[in-house]
C-alpha angles and dihedrals in degrees: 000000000000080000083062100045090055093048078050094057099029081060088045090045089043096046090045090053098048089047084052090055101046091049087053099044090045091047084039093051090226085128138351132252093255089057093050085047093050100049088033078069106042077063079051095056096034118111098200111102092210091069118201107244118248090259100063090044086054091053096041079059108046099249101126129348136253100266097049094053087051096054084046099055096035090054091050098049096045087053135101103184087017092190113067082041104054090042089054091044096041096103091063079069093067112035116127113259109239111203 
């Protein structure tokens, strides 16, 4: 039973963090709403119980890169209050990749 409360969490943390990161890549501009609900239900459709984040399905489809998700997810879990910091720190997403 307690296996089955922690798969239960791990899916609530998991669905609150990838709310988290649609709202910041659609304020950001990184992607539009259409796109989030688009890949929001490819996770809908997918049989796999270990279910790939939105941010993985946004950049299998080309909606943002990989940088970008990982700035995204990486502003958002060292957060406490993760929305007055992403939108402050929204500009370091789309900053053009000097190589």
């Amino acid at each position: 039973m307690a296996h089955s409360d922690s798969n239960a969490n791990a899916a609530g943390i998991s669905a609150n963090l990838d709310t988290e990161v649609g709202r910041v890549v659609v304020e950001s501009g990184l992607a539009t709403r259409s796109e989030i609900e688009f890949c929001r239900e490819a996770q809908k459709q997918s049989s796999d119980p270990n279910q790939r984040s939105l941010a993985d399905l946004l950049v299998e489809h080309s909606f943002i890169t990989i940088n970008q998700a990982k700035r995204v997810k990486d502003i958002l879990l060292t957060s406490t209050n993760p929305m007055p910091t992403a939108v402050s720190r929204v500009a370091t997403l789309t900053r053009p990749v000097c190589r």
